[in-house]
N, C-alpha and C positions, 0 to 999 in steps of 0.2 A: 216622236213629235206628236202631239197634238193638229188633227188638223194636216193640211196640204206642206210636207217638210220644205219644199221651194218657196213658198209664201211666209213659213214660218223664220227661213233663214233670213230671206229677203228682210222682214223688218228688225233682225238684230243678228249681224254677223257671230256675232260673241256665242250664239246657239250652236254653232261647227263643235267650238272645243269645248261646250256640254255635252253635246250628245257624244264624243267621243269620252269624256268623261265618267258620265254615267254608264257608259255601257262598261269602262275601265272597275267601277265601283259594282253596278249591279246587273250587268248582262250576262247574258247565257249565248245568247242570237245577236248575230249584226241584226238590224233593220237595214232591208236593203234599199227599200226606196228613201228613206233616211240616209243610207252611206251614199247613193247616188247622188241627192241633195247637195252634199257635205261636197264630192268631187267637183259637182257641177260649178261652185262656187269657191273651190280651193283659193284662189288667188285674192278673194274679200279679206282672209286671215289676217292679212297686213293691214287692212283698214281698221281693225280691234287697236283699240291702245296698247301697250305695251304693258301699263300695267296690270290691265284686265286680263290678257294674256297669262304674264307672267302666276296672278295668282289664280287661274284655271290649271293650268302644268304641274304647280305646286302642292292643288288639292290632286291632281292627277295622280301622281307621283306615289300620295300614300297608300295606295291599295295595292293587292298581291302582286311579286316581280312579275309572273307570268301573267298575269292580265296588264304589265303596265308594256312587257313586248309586244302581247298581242294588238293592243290598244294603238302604240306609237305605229308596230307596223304597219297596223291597216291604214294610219293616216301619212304613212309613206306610200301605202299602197293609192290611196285617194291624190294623192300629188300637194297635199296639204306641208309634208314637211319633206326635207332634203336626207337620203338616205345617208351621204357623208356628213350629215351633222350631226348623229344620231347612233350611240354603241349600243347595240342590243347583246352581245357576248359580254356579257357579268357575271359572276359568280355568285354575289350575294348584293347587296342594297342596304346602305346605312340605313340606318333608324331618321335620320332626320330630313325635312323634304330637300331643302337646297342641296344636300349633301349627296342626294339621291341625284337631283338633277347634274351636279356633277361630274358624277358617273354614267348617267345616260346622253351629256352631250360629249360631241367631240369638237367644238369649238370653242374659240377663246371667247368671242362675242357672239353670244346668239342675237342676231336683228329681233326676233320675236318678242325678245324679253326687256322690263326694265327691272335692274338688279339694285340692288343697295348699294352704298361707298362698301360697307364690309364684307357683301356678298361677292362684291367687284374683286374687291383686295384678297380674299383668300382664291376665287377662282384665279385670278394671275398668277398666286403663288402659287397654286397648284400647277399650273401650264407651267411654269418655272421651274418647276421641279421633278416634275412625274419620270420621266426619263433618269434622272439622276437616282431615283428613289431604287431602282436597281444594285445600286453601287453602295456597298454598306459603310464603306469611309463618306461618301456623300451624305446618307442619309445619319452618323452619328457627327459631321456636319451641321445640316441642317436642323437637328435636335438643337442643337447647343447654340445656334444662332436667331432662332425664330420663338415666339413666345407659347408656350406650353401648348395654349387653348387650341391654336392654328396649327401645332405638330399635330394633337390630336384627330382636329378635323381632316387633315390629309390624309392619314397611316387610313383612318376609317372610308373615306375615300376610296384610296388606293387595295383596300384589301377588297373592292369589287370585281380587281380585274384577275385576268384568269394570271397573269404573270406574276403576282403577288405571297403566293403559297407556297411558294419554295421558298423564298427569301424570307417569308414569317419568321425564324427560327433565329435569323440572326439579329432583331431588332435590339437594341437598347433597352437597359432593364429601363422602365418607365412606370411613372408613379401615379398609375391607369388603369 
């Protein structure tokens, strides 16, 4: 922060998930009077729009996996976000940022966020499905039911989690 970080927060709550951001993007060091800041007024988070929110998380998201655990944890650690809404055991991180958030939530709805009709629609289907994606009659199922682009985006999903890599081998030849 520039400046007294409590004063700084004080006139734009939406500063919390920058400063967690850039440190996610370009830090080495917390700032601690900074992180303490960011605690002190954890519960302002919700007075951020939804969609402001949403696209802080989303620039969040694109930067290295291990800076986006370090990053989410510390604002677990700050009381800024809930530690069951949040998987930090991944294996790897699509390429793409929704896809990424994903995988790093463990909710159906996250309150923080405002999502798209299409971003809505494939996370449901995901929550719809992720359980079942175990099951290889399930998931040559769900190939054959759902429209290619949205298989896509789930298998790419789903191959973050660690239970994923066994069951690789037996996918559907796919034209991907």
């Amino acid at each position: 922060f520039i400046g007294n970080p409590y004063y700084r927060i004080e006139e734009d709550y939406l500063r919390i998930w920058r400063f967690f951001r850039f440190f996610a993007l370009y830090g080495k060091k917390m700032d601690g009077e900074g992180f303490d800041a960011c605690k002190k007024n954890a519960e302002k988070i919700y007075l951020i729009s939804k969609e402001r929110a949403t696209a802080e998380v989303l620039k969040l998201v694109k930067t290295d996996p291990e800076k986006i655990k370090l990053t989410i944890g510390k604002m677990i650690e700050a009381d800024i976000l809930k530690e069951e809404e949040w998987n930090l055991n991944f294996k790897r991180l699509p390429q793409a940022p929704f896809l990424r958030l994903l995988v790093l939530t463990n909710v159906k709805e996250n309150s923080l966020f405002n999502l798209s009709v299409p971003q809505k629609r494939l996370m449901k289907l995901y929550n719809s499905i992720k359980e079942k994606i175990e099951n290889k009659e399930e998931l040559y199922f769900f190939y054959y039911t759902t429209n290619l682009e949205d298989f896509e985006s789930i298998i790419e999903v789903h191959k973050g989690f660690n239970n994923f890599f066994a069951f690789e081998e037996s996918l559907p030849s796919i034209p991907f």
